[in-house]
C-alpha positions in Angstrom: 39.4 -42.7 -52.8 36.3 -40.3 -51.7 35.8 -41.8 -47.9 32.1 -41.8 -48.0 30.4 -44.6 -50.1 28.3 -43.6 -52.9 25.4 -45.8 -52.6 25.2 -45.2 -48.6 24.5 -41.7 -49.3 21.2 -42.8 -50.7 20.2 -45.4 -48.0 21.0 -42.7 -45.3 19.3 -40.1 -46.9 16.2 -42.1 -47.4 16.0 -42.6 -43.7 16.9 -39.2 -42.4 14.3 -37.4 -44.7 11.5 -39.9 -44.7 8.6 -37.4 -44.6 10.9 -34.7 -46.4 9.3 -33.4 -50.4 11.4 -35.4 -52.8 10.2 -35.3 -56.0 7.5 -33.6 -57.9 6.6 -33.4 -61.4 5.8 -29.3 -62.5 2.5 -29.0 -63.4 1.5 -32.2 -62.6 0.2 -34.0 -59.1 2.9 -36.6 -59.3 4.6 -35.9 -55.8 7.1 -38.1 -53.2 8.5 -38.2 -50.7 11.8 -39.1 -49.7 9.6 -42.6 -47.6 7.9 -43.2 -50.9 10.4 -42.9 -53.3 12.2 -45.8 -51.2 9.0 -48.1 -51.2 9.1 -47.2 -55.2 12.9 -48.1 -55.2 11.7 -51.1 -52.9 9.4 -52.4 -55.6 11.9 -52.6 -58.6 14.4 -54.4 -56.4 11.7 -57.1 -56.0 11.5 -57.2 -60.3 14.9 -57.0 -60.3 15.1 -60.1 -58.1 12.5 -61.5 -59.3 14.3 -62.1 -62.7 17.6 -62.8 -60.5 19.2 -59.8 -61.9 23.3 -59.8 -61.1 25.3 -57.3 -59.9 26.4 -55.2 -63.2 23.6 -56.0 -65.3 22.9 -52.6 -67.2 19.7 -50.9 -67.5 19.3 -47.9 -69.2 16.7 -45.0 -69.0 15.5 -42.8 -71.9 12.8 -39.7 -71.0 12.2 -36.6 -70.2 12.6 -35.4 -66.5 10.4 -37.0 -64.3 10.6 -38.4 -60.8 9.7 -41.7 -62.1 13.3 -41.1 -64.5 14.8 -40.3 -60.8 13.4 -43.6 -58.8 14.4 -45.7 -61.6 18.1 -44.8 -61.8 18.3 -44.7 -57.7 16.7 -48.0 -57.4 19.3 -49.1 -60.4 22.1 -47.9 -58.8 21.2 -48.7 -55.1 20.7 -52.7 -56.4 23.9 -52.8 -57.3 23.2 -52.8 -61.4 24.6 -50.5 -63.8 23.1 -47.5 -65.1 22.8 -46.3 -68.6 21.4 -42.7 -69.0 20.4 -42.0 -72.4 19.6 -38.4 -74.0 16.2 -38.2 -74.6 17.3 -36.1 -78.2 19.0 -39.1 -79.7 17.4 -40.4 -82.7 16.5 -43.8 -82.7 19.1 -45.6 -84.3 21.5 -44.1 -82.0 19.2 -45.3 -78.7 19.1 -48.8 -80.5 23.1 -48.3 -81.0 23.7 -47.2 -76.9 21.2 -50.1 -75.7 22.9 -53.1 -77.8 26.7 -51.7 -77.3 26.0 -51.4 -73.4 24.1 -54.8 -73.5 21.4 -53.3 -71.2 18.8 -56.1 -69.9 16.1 -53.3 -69.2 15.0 -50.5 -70.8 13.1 -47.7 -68.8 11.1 -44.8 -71.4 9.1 -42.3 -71.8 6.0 -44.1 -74.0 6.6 -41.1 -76.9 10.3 -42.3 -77.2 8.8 -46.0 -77.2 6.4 -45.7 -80.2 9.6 -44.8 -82.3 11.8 -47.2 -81.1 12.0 -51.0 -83.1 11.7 -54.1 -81.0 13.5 -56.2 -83.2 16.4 -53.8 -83.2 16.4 -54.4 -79.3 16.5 -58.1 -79.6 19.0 -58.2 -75.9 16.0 -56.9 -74.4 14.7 -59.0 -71.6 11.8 -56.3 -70.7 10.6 -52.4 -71.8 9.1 -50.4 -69.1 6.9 -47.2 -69.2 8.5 -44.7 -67.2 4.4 -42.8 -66.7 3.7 -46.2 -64.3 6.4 -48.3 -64.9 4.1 -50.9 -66.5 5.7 -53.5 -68.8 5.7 -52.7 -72.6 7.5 -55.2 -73.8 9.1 -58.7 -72.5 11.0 -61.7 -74.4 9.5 -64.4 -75.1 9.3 -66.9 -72.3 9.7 -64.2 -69.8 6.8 -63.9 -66.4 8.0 -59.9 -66.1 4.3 -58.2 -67.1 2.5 -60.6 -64.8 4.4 -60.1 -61.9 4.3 -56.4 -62.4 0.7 -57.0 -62.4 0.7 -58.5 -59.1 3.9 -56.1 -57.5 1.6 -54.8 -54.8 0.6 -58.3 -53.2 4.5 -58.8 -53.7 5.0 -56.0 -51.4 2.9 -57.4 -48.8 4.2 -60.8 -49.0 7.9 -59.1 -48.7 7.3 -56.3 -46.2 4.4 -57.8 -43.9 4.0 -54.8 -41.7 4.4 -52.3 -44.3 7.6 -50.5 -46.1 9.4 -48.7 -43.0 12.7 -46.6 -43.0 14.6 -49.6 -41.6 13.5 -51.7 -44.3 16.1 -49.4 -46.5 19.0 -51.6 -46.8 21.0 -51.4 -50.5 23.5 -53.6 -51.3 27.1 -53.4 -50.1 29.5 -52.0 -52.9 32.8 -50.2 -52.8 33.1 -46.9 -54.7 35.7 -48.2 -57.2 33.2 -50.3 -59.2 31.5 -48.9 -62.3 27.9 -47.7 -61.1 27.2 -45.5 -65.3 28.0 -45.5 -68.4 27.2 -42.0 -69.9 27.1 -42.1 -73.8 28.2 -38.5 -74.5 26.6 -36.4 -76.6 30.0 -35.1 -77.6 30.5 -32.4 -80.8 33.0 -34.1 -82.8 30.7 -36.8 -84.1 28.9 -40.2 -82.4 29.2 -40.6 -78.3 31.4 -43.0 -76.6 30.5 -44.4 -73.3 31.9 -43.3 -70.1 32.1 -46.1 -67.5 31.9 -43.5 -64.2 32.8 -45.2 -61.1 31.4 -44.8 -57.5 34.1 -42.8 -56.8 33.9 -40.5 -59.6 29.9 -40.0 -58.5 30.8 -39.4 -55.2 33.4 -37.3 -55.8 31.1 -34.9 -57.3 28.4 -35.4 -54.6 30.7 -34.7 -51.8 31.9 -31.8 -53.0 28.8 -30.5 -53.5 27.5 -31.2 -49.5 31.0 -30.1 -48.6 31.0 -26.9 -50.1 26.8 -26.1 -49.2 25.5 -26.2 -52.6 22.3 -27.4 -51.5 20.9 -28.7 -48.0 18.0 -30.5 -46.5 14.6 -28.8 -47.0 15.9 -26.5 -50.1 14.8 -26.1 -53.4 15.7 -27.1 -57.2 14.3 -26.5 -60.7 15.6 -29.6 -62.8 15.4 -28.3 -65.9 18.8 -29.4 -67.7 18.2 -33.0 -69.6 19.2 -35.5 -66.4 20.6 -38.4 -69.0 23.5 -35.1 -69.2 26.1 -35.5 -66.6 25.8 -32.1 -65.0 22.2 -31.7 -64.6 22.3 -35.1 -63.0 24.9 -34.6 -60.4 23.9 -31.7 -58.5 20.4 -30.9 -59.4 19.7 -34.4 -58.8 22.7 -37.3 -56.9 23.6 -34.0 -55.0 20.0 -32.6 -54.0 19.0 -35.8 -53.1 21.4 -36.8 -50.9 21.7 -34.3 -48.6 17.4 -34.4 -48.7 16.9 -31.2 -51.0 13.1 -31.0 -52.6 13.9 -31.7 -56.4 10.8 -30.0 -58.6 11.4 -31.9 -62.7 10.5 -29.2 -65.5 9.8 -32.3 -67.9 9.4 -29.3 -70.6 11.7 -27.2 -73.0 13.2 -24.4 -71.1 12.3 -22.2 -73.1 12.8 -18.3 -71.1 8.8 -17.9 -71.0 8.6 -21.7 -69.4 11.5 -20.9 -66.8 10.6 -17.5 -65.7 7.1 -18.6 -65.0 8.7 -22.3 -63.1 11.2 -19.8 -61.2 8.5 -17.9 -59.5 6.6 -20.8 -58.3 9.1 -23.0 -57.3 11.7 -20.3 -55.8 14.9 -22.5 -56.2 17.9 -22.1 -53.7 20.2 -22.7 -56.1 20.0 -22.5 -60.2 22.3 -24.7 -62.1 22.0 -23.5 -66.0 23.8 -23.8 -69.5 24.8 -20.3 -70.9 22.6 -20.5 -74.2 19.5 -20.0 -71.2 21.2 -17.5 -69.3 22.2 -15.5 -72.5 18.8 -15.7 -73.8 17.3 -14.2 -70.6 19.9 -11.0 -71.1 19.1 -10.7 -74.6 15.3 -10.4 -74.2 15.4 -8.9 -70.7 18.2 -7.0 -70.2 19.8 -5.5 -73.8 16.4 -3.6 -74.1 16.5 -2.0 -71.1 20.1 -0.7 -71.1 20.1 0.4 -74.9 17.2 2.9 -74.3 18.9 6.3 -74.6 17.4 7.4 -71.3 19.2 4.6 -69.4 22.4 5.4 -71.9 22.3 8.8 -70.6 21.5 7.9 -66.8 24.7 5.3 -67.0 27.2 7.5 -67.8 26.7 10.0 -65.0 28.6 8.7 -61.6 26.7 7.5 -59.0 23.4 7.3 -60.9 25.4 4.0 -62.7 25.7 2.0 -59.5 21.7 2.4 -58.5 20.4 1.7 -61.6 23.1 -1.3 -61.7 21.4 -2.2 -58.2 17.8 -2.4 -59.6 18.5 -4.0 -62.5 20.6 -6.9 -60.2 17.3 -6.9 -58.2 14.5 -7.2 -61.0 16.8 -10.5 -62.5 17.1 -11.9 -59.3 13.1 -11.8 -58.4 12.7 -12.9 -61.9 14.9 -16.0 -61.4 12.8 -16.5 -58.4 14.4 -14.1 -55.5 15.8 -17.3 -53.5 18.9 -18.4 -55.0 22.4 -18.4 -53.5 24.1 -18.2 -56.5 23.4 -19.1 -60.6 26.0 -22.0 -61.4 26.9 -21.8 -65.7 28.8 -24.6 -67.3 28.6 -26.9 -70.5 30.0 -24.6 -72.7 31.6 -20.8 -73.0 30.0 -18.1 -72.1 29.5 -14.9 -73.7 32.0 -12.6 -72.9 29.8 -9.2 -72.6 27.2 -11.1 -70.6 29.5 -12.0 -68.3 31.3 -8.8 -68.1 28.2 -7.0 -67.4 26.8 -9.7 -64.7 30.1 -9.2 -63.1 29.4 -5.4 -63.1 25.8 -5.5 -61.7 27.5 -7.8 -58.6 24.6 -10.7 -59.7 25.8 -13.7 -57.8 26.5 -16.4 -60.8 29.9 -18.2 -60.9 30.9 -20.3 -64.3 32.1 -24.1 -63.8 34.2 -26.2 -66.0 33.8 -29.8 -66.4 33.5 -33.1 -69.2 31.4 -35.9 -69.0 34.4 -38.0 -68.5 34.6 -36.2 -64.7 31.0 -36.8 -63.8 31.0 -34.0 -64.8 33.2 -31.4 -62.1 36.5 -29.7 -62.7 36.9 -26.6 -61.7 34.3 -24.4 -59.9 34.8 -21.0 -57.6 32.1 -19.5 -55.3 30.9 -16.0 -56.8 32.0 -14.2 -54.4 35.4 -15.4 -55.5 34.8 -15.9 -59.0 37.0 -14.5 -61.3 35.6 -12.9 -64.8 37.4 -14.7 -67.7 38.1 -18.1 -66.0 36.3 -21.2 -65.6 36.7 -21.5 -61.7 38.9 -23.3 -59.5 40.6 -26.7 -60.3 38.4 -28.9 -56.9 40.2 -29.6 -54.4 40.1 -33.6 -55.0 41.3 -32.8 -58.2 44.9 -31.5 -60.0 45.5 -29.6 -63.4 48.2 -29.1 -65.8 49.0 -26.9 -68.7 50.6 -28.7 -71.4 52.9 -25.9 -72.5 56.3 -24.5 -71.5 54.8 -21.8 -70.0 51.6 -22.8 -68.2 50.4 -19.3 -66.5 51.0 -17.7 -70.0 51.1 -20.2 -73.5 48.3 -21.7 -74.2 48.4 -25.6 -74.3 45.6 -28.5 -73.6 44.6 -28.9 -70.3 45.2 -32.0 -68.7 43.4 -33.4 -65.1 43.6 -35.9 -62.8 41.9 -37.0 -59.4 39.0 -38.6 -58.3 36.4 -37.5 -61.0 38.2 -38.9 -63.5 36.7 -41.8 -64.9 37.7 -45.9 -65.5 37.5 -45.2 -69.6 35.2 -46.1 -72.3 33.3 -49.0 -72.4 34.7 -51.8 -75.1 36.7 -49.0 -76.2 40.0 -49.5 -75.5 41.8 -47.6 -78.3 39.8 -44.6 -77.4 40.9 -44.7 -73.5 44.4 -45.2 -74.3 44.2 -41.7 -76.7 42.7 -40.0 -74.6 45.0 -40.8 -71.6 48.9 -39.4 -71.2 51.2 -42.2 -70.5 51.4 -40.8 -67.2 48.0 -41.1 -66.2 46.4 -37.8 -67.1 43.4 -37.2 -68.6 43.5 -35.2 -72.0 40.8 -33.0 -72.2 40.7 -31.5 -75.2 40.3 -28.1 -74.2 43.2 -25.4 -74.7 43.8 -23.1 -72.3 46.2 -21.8 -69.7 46.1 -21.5 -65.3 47.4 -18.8 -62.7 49.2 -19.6 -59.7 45.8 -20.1 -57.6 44.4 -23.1 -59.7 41.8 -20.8 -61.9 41.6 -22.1 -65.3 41.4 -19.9 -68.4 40.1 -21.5 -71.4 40.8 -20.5 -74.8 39.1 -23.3 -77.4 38.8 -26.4 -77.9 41.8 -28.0 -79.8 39.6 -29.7 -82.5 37.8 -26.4 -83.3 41.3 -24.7 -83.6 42.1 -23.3 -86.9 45.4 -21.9 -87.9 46.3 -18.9 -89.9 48.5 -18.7 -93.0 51.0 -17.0 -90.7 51.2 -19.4 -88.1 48.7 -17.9 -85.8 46.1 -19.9 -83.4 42.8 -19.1 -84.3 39.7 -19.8 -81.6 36.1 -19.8 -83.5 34.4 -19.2 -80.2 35.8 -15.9 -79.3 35.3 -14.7 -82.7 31.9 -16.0 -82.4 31.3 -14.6 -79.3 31.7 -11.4 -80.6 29.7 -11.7 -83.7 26.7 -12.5 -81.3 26.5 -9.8 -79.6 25.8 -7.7 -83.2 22.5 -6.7 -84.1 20.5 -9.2 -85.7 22.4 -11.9 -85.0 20.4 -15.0 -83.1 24.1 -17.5 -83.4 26.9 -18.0 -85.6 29.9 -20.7 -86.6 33.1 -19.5 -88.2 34.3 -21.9 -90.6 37.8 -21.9 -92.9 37.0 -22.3 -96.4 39.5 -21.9 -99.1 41.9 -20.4 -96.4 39.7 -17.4 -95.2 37.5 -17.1 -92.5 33.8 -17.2 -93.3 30.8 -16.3 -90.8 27.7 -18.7 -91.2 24.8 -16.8 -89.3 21.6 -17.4 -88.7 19.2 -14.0 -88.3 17.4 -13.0 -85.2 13.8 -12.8 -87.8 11.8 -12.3 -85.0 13.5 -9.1 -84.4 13.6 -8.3 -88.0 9.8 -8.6 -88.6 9.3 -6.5 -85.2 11.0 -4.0 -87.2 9.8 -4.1 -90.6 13.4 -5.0 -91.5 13.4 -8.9 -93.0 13.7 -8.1 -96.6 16.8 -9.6 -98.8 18.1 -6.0 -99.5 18.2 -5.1 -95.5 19.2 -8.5 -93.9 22.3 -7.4 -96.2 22.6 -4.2 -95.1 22.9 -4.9 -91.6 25.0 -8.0 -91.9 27.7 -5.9 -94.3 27.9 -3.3 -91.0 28.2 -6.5 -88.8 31.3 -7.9 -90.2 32.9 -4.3 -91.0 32.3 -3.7 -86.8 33.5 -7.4 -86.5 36.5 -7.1 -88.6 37.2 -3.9 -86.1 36.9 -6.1 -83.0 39.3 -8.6 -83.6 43.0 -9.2 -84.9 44.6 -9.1 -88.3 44.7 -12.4 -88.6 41.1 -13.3 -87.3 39.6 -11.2 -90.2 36.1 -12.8 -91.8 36.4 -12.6 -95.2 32.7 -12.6 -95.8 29.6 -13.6 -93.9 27.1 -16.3 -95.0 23.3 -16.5 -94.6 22.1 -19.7 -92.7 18.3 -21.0 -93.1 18.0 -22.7 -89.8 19.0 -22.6 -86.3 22.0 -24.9 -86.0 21.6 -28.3 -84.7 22.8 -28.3 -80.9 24.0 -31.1 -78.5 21.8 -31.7 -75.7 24.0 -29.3 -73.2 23.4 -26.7 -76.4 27.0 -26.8 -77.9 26.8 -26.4 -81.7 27.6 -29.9 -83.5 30.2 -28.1 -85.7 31.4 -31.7 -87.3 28.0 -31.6 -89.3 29.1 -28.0 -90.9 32.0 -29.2 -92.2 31.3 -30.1 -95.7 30.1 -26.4 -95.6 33.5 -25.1 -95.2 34.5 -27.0 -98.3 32.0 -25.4 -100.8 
C-alpha cells in the first residue's frame, strides 16, 4: 500500500499553493488559482450535500479539457464519490451505455456533447450540469438541484461566514484501497470495459511522479492529451496538481500547427505526448530538412554530422518550447526510425509503457537512461514477468503486478477473472520479452498477432512501421486475407497534390516501388502479397491506436 493518501495530496496541496497559477484555459481568460479552485471544489460539496450524496455515488464527466473538467473531478474525488471520466469521442449511445452501466447520479458536460445526448436514455439521472458555468441542464422530476444552484453563492456565505480560507480545506477521510474511478477504456478490440482504479492505484502513479521530479511547484504543463484518458490525466493533471505545478488545458485538436504555436507561449517543463504527435512533427519538420541533398552530403562527412545533429536537436527543442526536461511518449509504439534518429541527435525524450488498467504506469526510464528499442523500466512499486521459457530472449505476454494494478472491472466479473493469472498477475496483452535490468521490449499485441503458414509469429506493427516511413504513405494496417499478407494504406494526398503526383496511374506507381522496398525490408515470411488503396484516414482510439477490430471484415473480402 502507497503510504501517502490519495485524497490528502489534494487538501495539502490546496493549502501550500493557495495563491499559486492552477488552471487556465488557452486562449481564453478562464484562470485559478490553486485558493480558488478550492472555493469551486467548496461549492459542489455543498450540491453534493445538499442532495445528501453518499460516499460512492458516481458522477461522471464528459468534455473537452477545461479547468472546470479539472474542479469537477477534484471536488468528486475529494467528497468521497466516485469518478467516471468519459472520452469526449464516444458516440452517444456509448456515453448513454457508460452513464447507465456505472449508475452515475450526475453528469458533468460540455453543452456540445449535451445537445446530442437523449434525456430519456439517461432516465438514472438525478441532475446534468454544464461544465462552461456548471449551471444545471437538466434535473428529475421532484428534484430542488437548479434552484439551489441559483442561490450557491448566498450558500457560500451562509457556510463559510468569513469567507473560503485555506483552513476551510478539509476532504473527507478515506483510505487508498477504496475505488475513487472507473475508467471506461477506449480499448481496440471492440466496446470499453470499466476499470474500477483504486486510491492506491492513483496514488501510486502520483507518487512516483513527485518522487522521481517529473514536475514541481511553480512549473509548467500543456494538457493537450484527452484527460477522460488515463495518461494524460495522471501526470499532466493528478500529478501537476499535487505537487502545485501551473496546468494550461489546450481544449482544441492537437493538431502540429495548434501545438507548436501553444508550446511557445506556454513553455512547458515537461511534455507528455502520444507518438502519432511526435511523428507528425518529424515528418513535416524534420524529413525535409535531412533529405535535401546538401544536408545528405554534409552528413556523411565526420564531424560536420555531429553539429548539424546539434542544431537540428536545438531548433526542435525551441520549437517544443525551449523549457522542457524531457518529452515523455506512450499509448502506443513508436516508430522505429523516429526513434533511432531522436536517439541520434541526443533529444531528451524517453518512451513509457502502461494500460488503463494501471492508471495508467508500467514501466518508464529517465532519457538519460533510456534505452532505444524498450519501453522503459518496470517502476519500482511494480514487478514484471515474461510468460515464456526464456524471458530475456522468447517472446511471451507480459504479465505485472504491484500497486497500479487495478481492483477489476465493474459488474464484470468474467472479464476480471480472464484477464487475471490464478496467481494474481495481471495479463496484459502485450507480447514481449525483458533483460536482466527490468527494461521491457515489446513486440505486439497478442490479439493483433498473425501467424505464418510455416509456423512463424507475425507482428503487424513492425511491418507497419516500416511501410510508414515510405514515400507517400500517411498510415497503414496489415491484414491476413486468404492466408497472405495485404497492406491497406491510406496516401499522404497532401503531399501528392504538392507534387503534381495524385493521379490513378502515379499513386500506383509509387505504391508498386513501396511494397517491392518493403518486401526488401522484412523477412520471408512477413512478405505483402499486395498493397490496398484506403479512401479514409482510419478510425483511431482516443490515445490514436488504430481500431483494427473494425477492419476485419476487410481482411475477409
Amino acid at each position: 500500500m502507497i503510504k501517502e493518501n490519495f485524497i490528502k495530496l489534494y487538501e495539502n496541496s490546496f493549502k501550500e499553493n493557495w495563491d499559486l497559477p492552477c488552471y487556465t484555459d488557452y486562449g481564453e481568460d478562464n484562470a485559478f488559482t490553486y485558493g480558488q479552485v478550492a472555493e469551486e471544489i467548496a461549492k459542489l460539496h455543498l450540491l453534493f450535500q445538499h442532495c445528501s450524496l453518499r460516499r460512492g455515488d458516481k458522477i461522471s464527466i464528459i468534455g473537452k479539457n477545461t479547468s472546470r473538467w479539472c474542479i469537477a473531478y477534484m471536488a468528486t474525488i475529494t467528497y468521497g464519490a466516485i469518478v467516471v471520466p468519459i472520452l469526449q469521442d464516444f458516440k452517444p449511445n456509448d456515453v448513454h451505455h457508460i452513464v447507465n452501466h456505472s449508475e452515475s447520479t450526475f453528469l458533468f458536460v460540455s453543452d456540445n456533447i449535451w445537445e446530442n445526448l437523449e434525456e430519456e436514455a439517461l432516465g438514472n439521472l438525478r441532475a446534468v450540469f454544464s461544465l462552461t458555468d456548471y449551471r444545471c441542464l437538466h434535473q428529475r422530476d421532484g428534484e430542488t438541484i437548479q434552484k439551489f444552484m441559483r442561490n450557491i453563492d448566498t450558500a457560500m456565505k451562509k457556510a463559510y461566514p468569513k469567507g473560503f480560507q485555506k483552513e476551510n480545506i478539509i476532504y473527507t477521510e478515506l483510505s487508498n484501497d477504496k475505488v475513487m474511478l472507473f475508467n471506461y477504456t477506449s480499448g481496440t478490440t471492440g466496446f470499453s470495459k470499466g476499470v474500477m482504479l483504486t486510491g492506491n492505484n492513483l496514488a501510486g502513479n502520483v507518487t512516483f511522479g513527485i518522487r522521481t521530479g517529473l514536475l514541481k511547484k511553480g512549473e509548467k504543463v500543456l494538457s493537450f492529451l484527452p484527460l477522460a484518458h488515463a495518461y494524460g490525466c495522471a501526470f499532466d493533471f493528478l500529478t501537476a496538481t499535487a505537487v502545485g505545478t501551473h496546468v494550461t488545458l489546450l481544449g482544441k485538436t492537437p493538431s502540429p500547427k495548434i501545438l507548436m504555436k501553444a508550446f511557445e507561449e506556454v513553455k512547458p517543463n515537461l511534455i507528455i505526448t502520444v507518438p502519432l504527435v511526435i511523428e507528425k512533427i518529424y515528418k513535416n519538420v524534420i524529413q525535409p530538412l535531412i533529405n535535401k541533398r546538401s544536408m545528405k552530403w554534409a552528413l556523411n562527412i565526420p564531424l560536420l554530422d555531429n553539429q548539424i545533429y546539434a542544431q537540428i536537436r536545438k531548433k526542435l527543442i525551441d520549437a517544443l518550447g525551449g523549457r522542457f526536461k524531457e518529452v515523455i511518449i506512450g499509448g502506443a509504439a513508436m516508430n522505429p526510425e523516429v526513434t533511432d534518429f531522436f536517439y541520434k541527435i541526443k533529444f531528451p525524450f524517453t518512451i513509457g509503457y502502461g494500460m488503463t488498467e494501471c492508471g495508467p504506469l508500467i514501466s518508464y526510464a529517465p532519457w538519460n537512461t533510456f534505452i532505444p528499442g524498450s519501453a522503459g523500466k518496470i517502476l519500482d512499486i511494480m514487478e514484471v514477468r515474461i510468460d515464456s521459457d526464456d524471458p530475456y530472449n522468447t517472446t511471451g505476454e507480459i504479465q505485472v503486478r504491484g500497486e497500479n494494478v487495478m481492483k477489476g472491472y465493474y459488474k464484470n466479473e468474467e472479464a476480471t477473472r480472464e484477464v487475471f493469472t490464478e496467481d494474481g498477475w495481471l495479463k496484459t496483452g502485450d507480447l514481449g520479452t525483458i533483460d536482466a535490468n527490468g527494461f521491457i521490449y515489446i513486440r505486439g499485441r497478442s490479439k493483433t498477432m498473425l501467424l505464418s503458414s510455416n509456423g512463424q509469429n507475425i507482428f503487424p506493427e513492425e511491418i507497419e512501421a516500416k511501410l510508414n516511413n515510405m514515400p507517400f504513405v500517411l498510415e497503414s494496417l496489415i491484414i491476413e486475407r486468404n492466408k497472405k499478407l495485404v497492406a491497406l494504406v491510406y496516401p499522404d494526398y497532401d503531399s501528392l497534390d504538392s507534387l503534381g503526383l495524385n493521379t490513378p496511374d502515379n499513386i500506383k506507381t509509387v505504391m508498386d516501388e513501396n511494397l517491392k522496398n518493403l518486401n526488401k525490408l522484412v523477412g520471408n515470411y512477413e512478405q505483402v502479397s499486395t498493397i490496398q488503396l484506403y479512401p479514409t484516414e482510419f478510425e483511431k482510439t482516443p490515445k490514436k491506436s488504430i481500431k483494427r477490430f473494425l477492419y476485419n471484415s476487410i481482411a475477409e473480402e
